[in-house]
C-alpha positions as CSV (number, residue, x, y, z in Angstrom):
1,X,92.6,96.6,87.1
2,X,90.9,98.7,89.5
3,X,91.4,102.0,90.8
4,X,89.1,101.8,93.8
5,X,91.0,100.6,96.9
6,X,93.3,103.1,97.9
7,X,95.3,101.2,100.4
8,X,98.2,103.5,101.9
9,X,99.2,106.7,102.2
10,X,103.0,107.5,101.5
11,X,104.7,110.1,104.1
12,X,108.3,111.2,103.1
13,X,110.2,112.2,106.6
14,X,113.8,113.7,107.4
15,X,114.0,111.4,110.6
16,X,112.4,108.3,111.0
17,X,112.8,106.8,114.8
18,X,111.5,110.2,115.8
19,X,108.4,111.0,113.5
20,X,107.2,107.3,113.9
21,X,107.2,107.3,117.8
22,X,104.9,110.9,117.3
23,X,102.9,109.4,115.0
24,X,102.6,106.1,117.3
25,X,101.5,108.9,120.3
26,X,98.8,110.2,117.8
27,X,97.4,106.8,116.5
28,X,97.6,105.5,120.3
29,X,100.0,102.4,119.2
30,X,102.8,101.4,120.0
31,X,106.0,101.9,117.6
32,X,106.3,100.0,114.4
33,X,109.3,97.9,113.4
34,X,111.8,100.2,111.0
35,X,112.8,98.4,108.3
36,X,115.3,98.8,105.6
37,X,114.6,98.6,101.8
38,X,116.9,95.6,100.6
39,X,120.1,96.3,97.7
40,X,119.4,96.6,94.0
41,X,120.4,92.9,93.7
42,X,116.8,92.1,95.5
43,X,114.6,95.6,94.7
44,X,116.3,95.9,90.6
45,X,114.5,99.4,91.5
46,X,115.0,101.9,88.5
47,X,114.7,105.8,89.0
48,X,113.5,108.0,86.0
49,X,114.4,104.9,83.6
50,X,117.6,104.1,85.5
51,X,119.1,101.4,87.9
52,X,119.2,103.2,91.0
53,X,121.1,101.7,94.2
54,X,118.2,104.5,95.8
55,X,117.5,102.7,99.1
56,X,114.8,104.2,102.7
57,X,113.8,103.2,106.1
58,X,110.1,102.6,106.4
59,X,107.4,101.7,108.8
60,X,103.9,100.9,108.4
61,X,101.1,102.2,110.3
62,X,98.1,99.7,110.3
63,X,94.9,101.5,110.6
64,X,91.2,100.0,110.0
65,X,90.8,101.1,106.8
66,X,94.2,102.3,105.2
67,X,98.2,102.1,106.2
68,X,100.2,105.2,106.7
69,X,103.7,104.5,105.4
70,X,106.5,106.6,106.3
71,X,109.4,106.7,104.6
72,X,112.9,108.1,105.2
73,X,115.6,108.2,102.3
74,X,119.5,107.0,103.0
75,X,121.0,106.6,99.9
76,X,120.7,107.0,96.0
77,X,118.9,108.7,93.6
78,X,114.8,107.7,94.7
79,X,111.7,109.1,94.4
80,X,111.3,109.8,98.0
81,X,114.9,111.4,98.1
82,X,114.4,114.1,94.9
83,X,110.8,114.5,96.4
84,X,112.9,115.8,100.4
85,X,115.0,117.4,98.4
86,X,112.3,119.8,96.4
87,X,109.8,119.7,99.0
88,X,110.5,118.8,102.5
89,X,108.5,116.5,104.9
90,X,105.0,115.7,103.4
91,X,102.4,113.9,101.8
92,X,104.5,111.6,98.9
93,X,102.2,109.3,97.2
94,X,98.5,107.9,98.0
95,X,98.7,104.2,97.0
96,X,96.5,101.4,95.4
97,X,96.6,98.1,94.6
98,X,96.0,96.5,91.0
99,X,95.7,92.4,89.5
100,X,97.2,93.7,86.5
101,X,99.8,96.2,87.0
102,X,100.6,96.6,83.3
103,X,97.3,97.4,82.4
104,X,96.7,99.7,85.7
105,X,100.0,101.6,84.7
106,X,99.0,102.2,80.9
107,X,95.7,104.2,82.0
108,X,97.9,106.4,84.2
109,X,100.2,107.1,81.4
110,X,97.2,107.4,79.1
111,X,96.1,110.3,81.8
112,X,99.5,112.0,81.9
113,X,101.4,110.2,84.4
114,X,105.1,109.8,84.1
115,X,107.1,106.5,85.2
116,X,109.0,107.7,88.4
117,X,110.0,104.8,90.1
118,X,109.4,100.6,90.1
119,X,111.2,97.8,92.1
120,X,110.9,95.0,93.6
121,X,109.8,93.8,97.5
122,X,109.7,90.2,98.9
123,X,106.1,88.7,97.8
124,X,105.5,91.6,94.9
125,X,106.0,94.7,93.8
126,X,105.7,98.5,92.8
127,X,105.1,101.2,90.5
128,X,105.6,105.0,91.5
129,X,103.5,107.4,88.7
130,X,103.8,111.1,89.0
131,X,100.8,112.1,87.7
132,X,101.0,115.7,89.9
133,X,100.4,117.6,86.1
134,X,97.2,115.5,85.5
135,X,95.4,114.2,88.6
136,X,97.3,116.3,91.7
137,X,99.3,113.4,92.8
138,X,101.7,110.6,92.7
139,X,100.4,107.1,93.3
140,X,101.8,104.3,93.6
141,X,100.6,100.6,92.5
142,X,101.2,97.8,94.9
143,X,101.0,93.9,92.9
144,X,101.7,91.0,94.7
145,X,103.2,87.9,93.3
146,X,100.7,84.6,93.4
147,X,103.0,82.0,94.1
């Protein structure tokens, strides 16, 4: 299980292609390929419980010791879209990864955490916890398939 590689940091933003080429400036890289979350048929993301067609632009910053994801949302009911909506720009979700996302997800819940979000990704998976009540964050668990 593990809770002691936290491996990104999740950044919700209004505008993609222009907060990635700052952040690029800042980190002293070049821009990052912008790539768009696949449809439901490949993701089968649910939101709150639901199917959710809920689809974002991202782009990976690869540092030395953690990624900065940023994330902009186009379409259907997400996480990252509810959090713009109630909070702007900002700081989404601090992630980790986990062997055993089950058993990773049960002590969250165990703490207070609440299911937000899960889907799919080519090569794994993840799970989006909203444990803001409990532990002053939502994290997110990364899994990756084996085969």
């Amino acid at each position: 299980m593990g809770f002691r590689r936290i491996v990104q940091i999740g950044i919700v933003v209004s505008n993609i292609e222009e907060t990635s080429e700052k952040w690029a400036k800042l980190l002293g890289l070049e821009p990052q390929p912008i790539i768009e979350t696949e449809d439901w048929k490949h993701t089968q993301m649910t939101f709150r419980g639901n199917p959710s067609p809920g689809k974002a632009k991202l782009t990976f910053f690869r540092l030395e010791n953690i990624v900065i994801e940023l994330i902009q949302p186009i379409g259907g009911p997400s996480t990252w879209s509810n959090f713009l909506e109630k909070h702007g720009c900002g700081i989404h979700h601090i992630a980790f990864t986990t062997d055993d996302v089950n058993e990773s997800t049960r002590v969250l819940l165990d703490l207070g955490a609440v299911e937000e979000q899960k889907g799919l990704f080519k090569g794994g998976g993840y799970v989006y916890l909203d444990a803001r009540e409990s532990l002053g964050a939502i994290l997110e668990l990364l899994y990756y398939r084996r085969d």
